[in-house]
VOPAGU-2260 file (C-alpha; in pm, 1 decimal, decimal comma):
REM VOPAGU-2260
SITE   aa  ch    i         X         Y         Z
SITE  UNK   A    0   10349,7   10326,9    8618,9
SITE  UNK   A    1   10372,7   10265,8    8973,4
SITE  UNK   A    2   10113,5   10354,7    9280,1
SITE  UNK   A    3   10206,2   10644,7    9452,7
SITE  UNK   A    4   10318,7   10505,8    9817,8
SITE  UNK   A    5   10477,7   10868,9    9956,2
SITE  UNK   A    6   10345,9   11215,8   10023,6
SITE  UNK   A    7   10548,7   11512,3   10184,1
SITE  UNK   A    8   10545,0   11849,9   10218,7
SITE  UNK   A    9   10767,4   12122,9   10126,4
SITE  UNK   A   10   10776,8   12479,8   10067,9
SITE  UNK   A   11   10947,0   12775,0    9876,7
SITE  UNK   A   12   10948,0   13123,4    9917,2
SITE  UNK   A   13   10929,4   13201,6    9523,1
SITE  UNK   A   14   10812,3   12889,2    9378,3
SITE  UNK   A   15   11133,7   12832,8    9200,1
SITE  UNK   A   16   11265,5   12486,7    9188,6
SITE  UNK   A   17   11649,2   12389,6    9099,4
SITE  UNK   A   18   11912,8   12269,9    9230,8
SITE  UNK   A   19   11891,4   12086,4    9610,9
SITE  UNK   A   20   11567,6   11997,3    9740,8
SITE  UNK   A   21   11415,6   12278,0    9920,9
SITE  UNK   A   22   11328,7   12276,8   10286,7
SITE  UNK   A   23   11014,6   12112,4   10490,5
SITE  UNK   A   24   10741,8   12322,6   10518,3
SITE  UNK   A   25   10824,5   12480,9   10874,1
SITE  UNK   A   26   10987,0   12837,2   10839,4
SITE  UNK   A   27   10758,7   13013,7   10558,3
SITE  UNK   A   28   10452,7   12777,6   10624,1
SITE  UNK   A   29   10368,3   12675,5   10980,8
SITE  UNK   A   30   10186,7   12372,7   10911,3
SITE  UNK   A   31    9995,4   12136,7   11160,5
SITE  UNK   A   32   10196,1   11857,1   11305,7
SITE  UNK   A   33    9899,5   11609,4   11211,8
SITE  UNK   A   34   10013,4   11668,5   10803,0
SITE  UNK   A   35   10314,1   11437,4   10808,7
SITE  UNK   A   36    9999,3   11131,4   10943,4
SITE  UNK   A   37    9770,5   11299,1   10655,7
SITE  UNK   A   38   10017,7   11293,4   10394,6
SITE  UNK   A   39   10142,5   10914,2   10490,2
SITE  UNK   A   40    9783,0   10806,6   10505,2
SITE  UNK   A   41    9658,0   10953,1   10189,6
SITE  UNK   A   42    9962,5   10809,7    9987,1
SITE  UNK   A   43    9950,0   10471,0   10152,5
SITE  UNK   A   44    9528,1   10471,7   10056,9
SITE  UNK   A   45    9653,1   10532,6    9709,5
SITE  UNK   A   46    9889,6   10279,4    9699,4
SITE  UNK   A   47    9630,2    9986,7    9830,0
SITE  UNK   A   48    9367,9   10114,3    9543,2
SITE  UNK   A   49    9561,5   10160,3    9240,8
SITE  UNK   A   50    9637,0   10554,1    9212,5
SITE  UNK   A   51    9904,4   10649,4    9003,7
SITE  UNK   A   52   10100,9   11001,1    8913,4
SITE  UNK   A   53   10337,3   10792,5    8662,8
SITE  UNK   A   54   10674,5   10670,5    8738,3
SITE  UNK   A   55   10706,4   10838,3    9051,4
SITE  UNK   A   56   10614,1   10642,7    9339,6
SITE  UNK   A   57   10669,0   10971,9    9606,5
SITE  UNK   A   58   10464,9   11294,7    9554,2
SITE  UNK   A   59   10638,4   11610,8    9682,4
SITE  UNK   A   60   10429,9   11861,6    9753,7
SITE  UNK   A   61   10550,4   12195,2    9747,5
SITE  UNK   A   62   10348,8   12507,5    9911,9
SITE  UNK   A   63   10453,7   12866,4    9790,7
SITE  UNK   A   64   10283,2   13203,8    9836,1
SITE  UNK   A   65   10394,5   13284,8    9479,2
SITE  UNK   A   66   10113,1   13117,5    9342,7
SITE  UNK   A   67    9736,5   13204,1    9396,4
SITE  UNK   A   68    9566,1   12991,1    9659,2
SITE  UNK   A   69    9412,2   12667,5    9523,2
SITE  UNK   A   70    9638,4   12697,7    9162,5
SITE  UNK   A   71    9867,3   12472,7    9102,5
SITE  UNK   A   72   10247,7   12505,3    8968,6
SITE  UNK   A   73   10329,2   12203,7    8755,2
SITE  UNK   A   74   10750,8   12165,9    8729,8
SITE  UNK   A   75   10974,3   11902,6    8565,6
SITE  UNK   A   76   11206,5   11902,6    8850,7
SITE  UNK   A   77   11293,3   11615,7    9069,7
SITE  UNK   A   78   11597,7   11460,6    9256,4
SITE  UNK   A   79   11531,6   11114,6    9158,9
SITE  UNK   A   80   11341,6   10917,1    8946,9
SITE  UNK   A   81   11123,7   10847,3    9181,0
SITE  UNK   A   82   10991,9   11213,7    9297,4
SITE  UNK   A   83   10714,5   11409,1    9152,6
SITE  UNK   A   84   10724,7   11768,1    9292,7
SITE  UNK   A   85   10440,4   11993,2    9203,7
SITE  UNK   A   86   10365,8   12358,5    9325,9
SITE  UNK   A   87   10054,7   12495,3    9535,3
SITE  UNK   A   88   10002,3   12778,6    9613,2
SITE  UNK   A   89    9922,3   12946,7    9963,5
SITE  UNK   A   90    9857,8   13252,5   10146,6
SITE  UNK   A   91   10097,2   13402,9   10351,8
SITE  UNK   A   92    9768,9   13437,6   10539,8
SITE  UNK   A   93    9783,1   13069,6   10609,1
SITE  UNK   A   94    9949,7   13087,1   10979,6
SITE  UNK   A   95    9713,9   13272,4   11121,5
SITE  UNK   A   96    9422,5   13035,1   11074,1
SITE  UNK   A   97    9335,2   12744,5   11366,9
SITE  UNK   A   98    9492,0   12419,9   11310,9
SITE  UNK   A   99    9169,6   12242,3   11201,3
SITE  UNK   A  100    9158,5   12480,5   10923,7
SITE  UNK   A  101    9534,9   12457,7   10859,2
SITE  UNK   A  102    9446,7   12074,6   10804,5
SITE  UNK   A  103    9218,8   12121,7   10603,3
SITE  UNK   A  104    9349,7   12333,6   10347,7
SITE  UNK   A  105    9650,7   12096,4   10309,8
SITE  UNK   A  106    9396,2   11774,2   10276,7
SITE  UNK   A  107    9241,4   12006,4    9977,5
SITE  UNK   A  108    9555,6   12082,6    9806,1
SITE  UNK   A  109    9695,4   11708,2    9826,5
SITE  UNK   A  110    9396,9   11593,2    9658,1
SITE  UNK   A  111    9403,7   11858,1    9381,8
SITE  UNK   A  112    9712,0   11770,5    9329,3
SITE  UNK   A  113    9725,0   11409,0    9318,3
SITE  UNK   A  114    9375,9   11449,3    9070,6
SITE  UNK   A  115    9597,1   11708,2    8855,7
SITE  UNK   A  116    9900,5   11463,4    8824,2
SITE  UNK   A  117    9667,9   11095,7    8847,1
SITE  UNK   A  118    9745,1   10869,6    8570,0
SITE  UNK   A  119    9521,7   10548,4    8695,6
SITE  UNK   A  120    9277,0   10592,8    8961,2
SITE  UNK   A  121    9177,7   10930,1    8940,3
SITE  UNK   A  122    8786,6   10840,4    8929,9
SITE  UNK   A  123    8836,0   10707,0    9345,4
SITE  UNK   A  124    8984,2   11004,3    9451,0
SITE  UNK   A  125    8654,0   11146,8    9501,8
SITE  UNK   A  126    8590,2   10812,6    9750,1
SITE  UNK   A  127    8886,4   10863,4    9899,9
SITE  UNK   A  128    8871,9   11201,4   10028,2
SITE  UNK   A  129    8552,4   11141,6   10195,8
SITE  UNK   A  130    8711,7   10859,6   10386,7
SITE  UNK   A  131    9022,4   11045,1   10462,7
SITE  UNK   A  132    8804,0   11330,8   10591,5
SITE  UNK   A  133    8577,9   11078,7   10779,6
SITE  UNK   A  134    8778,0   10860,0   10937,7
SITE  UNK   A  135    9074,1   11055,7   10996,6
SITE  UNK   A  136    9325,5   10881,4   11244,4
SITE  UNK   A  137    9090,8   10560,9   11256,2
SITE  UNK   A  138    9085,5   10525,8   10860,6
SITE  UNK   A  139    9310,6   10236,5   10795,8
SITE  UNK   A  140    9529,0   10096,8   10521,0
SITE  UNK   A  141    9485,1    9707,8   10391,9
SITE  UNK   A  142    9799,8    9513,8   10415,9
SITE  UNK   A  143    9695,3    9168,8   10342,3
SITE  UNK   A  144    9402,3    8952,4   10268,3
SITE  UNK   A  145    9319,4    8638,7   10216,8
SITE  UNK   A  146    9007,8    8390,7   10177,8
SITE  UNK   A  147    8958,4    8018,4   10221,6
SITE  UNK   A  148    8671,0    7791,4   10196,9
SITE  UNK   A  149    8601,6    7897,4   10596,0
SITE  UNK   A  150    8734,0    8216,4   10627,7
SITE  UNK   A  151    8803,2    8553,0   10506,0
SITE  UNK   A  152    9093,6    8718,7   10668,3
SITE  UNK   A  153    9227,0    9124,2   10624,2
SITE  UNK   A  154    9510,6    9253,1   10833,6
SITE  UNK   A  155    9483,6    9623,8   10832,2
SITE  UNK   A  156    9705,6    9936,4   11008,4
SITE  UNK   A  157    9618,6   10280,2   11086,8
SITE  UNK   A  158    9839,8   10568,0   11036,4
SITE  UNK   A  159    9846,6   10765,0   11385,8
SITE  UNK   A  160   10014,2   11082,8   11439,9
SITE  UNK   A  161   10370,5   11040,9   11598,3
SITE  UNK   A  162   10430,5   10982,4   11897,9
SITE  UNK   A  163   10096,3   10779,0   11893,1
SITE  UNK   A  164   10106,8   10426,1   11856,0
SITE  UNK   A  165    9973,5   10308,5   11522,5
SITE  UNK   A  166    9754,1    9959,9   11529,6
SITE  UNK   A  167    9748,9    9673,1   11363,8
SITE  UNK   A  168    9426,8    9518,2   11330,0
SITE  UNK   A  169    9284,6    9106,1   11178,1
SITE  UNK   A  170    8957,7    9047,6   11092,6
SITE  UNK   A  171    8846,1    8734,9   11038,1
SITE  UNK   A  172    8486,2    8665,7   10902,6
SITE  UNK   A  173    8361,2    8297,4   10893,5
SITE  UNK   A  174    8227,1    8223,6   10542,5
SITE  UNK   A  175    7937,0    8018,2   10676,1
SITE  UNK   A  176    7801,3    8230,0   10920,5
SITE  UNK   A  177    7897,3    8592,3   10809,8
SITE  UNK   A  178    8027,8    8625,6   11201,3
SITE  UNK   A  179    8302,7    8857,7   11204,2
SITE  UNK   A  180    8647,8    8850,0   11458,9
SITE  UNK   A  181    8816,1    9168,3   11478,5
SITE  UNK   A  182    9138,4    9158,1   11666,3
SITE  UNK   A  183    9437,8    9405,1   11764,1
SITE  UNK   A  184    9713,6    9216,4   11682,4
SITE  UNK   A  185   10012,9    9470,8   11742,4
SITE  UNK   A  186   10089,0    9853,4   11815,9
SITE  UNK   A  187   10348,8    9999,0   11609,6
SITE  UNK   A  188   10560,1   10280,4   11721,4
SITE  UNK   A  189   10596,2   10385,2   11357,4
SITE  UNK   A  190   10334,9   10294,2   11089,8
SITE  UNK   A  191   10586,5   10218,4   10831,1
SITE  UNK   A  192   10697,2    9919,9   11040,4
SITE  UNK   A  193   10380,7    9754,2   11025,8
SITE  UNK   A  194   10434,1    9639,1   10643,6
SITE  UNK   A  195   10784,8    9446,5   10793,7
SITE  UNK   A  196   10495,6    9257,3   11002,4
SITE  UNK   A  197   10267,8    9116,5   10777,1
SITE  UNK   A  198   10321,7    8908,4   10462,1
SITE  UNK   A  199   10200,9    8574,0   10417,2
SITE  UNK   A  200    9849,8    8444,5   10589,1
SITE  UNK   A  201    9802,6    8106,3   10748,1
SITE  UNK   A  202    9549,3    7937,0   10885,1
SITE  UNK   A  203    9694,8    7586,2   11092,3
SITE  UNK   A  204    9434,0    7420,0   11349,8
SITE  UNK   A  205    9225,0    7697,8   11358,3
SITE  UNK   A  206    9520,8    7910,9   11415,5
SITE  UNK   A  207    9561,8    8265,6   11184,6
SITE  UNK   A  208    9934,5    8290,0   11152,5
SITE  UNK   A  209   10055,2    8641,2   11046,7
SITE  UNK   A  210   10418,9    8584,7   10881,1
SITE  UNK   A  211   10666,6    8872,2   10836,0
SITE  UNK   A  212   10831,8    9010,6   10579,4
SITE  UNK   A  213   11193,0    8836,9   10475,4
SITE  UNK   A  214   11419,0    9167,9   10426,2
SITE  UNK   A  215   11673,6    9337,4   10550,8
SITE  UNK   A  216   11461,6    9563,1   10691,0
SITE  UNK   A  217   11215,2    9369,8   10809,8
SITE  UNK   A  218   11458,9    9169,6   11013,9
SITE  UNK   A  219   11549,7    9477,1   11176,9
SITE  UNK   A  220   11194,6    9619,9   11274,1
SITE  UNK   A  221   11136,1    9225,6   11370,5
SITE  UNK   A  222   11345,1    9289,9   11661,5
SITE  UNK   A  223   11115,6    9477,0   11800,4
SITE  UNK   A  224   10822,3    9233,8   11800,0
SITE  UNK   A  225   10693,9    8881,9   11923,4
SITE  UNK   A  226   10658,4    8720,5   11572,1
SITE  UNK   A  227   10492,7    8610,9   11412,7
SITE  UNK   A  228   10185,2    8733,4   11531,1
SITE  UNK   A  229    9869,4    8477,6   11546,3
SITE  UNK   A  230    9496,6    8479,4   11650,3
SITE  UNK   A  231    9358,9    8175,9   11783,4
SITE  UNK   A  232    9007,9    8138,9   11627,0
SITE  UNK   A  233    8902,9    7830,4   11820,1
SITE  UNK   A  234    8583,4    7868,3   11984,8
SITE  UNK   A  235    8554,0    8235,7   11869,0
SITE  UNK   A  236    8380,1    8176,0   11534,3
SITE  UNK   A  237    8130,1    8001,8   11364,2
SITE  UNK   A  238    7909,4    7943,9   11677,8
């Protein structure tokens, strides 16, 4: 099994699945711009705690008016090994509701989907939702940790709505003391590039060096950035 890591959202007229992928929700379903964030954050949540809908790492979630409101379509189809498409239904209804509403009703049907299809992890969806719901563009996603004999160190990200800028935060907490050092340590202009930015933790004369990713792709988003990032802790912990 692997943790799901991918949500999107797609739609078809009569719930009928074969053949090429079918279209973004746009035309039939006018969805919030905020669902691509929603969808990226709840997948990337599941990914850091362990939930699983099999061998499919990317979730495809595909809105139809062909099936009642709040039912779900279950369908062996995919593209690639890696997609899991299932069916939800909607009401045509839909587009005339605010956008808050709209948001909602997608954040509903992601989870009840995820919790139909969950293989590990199913009991912290319940967790989950409440934070998703709570915390919406400030909830964040871990991407490291790590803990010495001084220090405990997690590098976190949020997952902003494009254009924003998502962040990139560090916090350090000094073992000793329990005093905590939070830190912005870069703004991405896509939140999938903040993975290429963190990978291996170091702490040299007091000095919390974030090292990047060695890829292909990494190198590329490097480009973009002053790397590797670092935190200077002297003087800023442990009294």
């Amino acid at each position: 099994m692997k943790p799901l890591r991918d949500i999107r959202y797609f739609e078809s007229t009569d719930g009928l699945l074969s053949g090429a992928m079918p279209s973004y929700a746009s035309k039939v379903f006018d969805l919030p711009k905020e669902v691509v964030a929603l969808g990226q954050r709840i997948a990337r949540k599941c990914e850091e705690i362990g939930v699983s809908v099999g061998r499919a790492d990317h979730l495809y979630v595909c809105f139809t008016p062909s099936v009642q409101e709040g039912a779900l379509g279950h369908t062996d189809y995919a593209v690639e090994p890696w997609h899991r498409f299932i069916l939800c239904g909607l009401e045509c209804s839909f587009n005339d509701r605010p956008p808050a509403e709209k948001l909602q009703a997608v954040c509903s049907a992601t989870f009840n989907a995820i919790a139909a299809l969950a293989e590990a992890g199913a009991e912290r969806l319940g967790w989950l939702r409440e934070e998703v719901i709570a915390q919406g563009t400030a909830l964040r996603v871990t991407l490291r940790k790590k803990e010495t004999k001084k220090y405990r160190v997690v590098v976190e990200q949020t997952v902003a709505v494009f254009p924003s800028p998502s962040q990139v935060f560090a916090r350090i907490e000094d073992v000793a003391t329990s005093q905590v050092l939070e830190v912005q340590v870069a703004e991405v202009r896509f939140h999938d590039d903040a993975p290429s930015l963190v990978d291996r933790l170091a702490i040299v004369d007091e000095v919390l060096v974030i090292h990047p990713r060695k890829s292909f792709r990494a190198n590329l988003v490097a480009r973009d950035y002053d790397l590797p990032l670092r935190v200077d802790l002297r003087g800023r912990l442990g009294g």
